[in-house]
C-alpha positions in Angstrom: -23.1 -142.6 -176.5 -21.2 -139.1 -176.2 -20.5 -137.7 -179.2 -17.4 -135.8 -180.0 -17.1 -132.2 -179.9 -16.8 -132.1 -183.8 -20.2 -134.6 -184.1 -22.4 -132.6 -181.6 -21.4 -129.1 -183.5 -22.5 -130.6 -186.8 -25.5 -132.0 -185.7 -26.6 -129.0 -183.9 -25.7 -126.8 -187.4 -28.1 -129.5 -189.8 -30.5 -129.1 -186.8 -31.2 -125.1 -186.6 -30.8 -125.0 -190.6 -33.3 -127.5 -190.8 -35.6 -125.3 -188.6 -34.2 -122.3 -190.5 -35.3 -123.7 -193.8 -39.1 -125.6 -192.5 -39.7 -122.0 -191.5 -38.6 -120.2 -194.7 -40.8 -123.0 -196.6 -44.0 -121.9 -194.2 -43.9 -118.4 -195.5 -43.4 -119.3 -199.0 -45.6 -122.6 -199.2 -42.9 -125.1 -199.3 -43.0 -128.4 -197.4 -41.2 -128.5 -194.3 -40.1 -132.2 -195.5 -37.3 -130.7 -197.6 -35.7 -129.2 -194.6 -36.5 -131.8 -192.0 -35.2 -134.7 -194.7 -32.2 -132.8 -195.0 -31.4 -132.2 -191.4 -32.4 -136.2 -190.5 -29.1 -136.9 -193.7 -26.7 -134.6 -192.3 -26.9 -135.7 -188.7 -27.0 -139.6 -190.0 -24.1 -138.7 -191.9 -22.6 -137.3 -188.5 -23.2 -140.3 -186.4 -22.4 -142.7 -188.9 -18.7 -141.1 -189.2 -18.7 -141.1 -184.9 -19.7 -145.2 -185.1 -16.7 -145.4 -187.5 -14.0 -143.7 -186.1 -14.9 -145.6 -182.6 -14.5 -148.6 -184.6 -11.4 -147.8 -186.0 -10.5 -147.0 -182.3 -11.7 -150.2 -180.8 -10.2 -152.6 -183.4 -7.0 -150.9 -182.7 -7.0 -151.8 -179.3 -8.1 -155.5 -180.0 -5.6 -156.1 -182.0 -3.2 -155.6 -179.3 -4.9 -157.3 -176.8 -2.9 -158.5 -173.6 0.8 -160.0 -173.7 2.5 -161.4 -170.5 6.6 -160.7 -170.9 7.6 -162.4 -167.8 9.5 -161.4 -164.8 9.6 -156.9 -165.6 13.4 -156.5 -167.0 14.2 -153.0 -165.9 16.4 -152.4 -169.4 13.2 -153.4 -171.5 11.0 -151.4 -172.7 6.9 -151.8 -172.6 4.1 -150.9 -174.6 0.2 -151.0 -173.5 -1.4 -154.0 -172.7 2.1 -156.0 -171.8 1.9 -157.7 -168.4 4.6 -158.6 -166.3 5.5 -159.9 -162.9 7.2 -157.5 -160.3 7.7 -158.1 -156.3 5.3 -161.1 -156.2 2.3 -159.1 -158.4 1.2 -159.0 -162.0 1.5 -155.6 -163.5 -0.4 -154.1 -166.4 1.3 -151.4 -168.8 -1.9 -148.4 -169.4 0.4 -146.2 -171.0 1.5 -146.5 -174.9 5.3 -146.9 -173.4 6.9 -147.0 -170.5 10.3 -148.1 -169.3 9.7 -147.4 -165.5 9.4 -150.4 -163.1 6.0 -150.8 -161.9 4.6 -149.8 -159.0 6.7 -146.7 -159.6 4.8 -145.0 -162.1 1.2 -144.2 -163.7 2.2 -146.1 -166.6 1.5 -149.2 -164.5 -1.6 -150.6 -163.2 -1.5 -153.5 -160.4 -3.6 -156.0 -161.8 -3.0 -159.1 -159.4 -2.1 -158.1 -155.9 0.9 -161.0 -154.3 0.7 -162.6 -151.6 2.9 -161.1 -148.1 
């Protein structure tokens, strides 16, 4: 899994405070526990607010799902994840609107090439 920018930054912080403060509790007699625990919380704490915000992403995009319009109208407009038919092919919209006709623009993705 990739974290985001934000995640990795924060985990890499807990990380060198946490052998920032392990050190600091050698000289003085301390446990390195303290500093370790801490640093093992914080970069939980990270990763559990990645696996959330993916969630949030991913149920997003579920709930959508895939909707088939019919024959593409070229005076409607389409949002991501409608399919339609166009020239004999079925056309998938990747873009979060688009009124261009496919096979036209990026917003559409061939999904089922016709027959010729």
């Amino acid at each position: 899994m990739k974290l985001s920018p934000e995640a990795s930054k924060r985990i890499g912080t807990a990380m060198a405070e946490a052998m920032a403060k392990a050190a600091k509790g050698q000289k003085e007699g301390a446990g390195i526990a303290a500093g370790i625990g801490a640093a093992a919380r914080e970069i939980l704490a990270a990763v559990e607010d990645e696996v959330s915000e993916l969630r949030t992403r991913a149920d997003a995009l579920e709930a959508h799902g895939v909707k088939y319009c019919g024959v593409h109208q070229r005076a409607m407009a389409y949002t991501r994840g409608d399919v339609v038919t166009h020239g004999g092919s079925g056309w998938i919209v990747v873009a979060d609107k688009t009124t261009a006709t496919p096979g036209d623009s990026s917003a559409w993705q061939l999904m089922i090439k016709g027959a010729k």
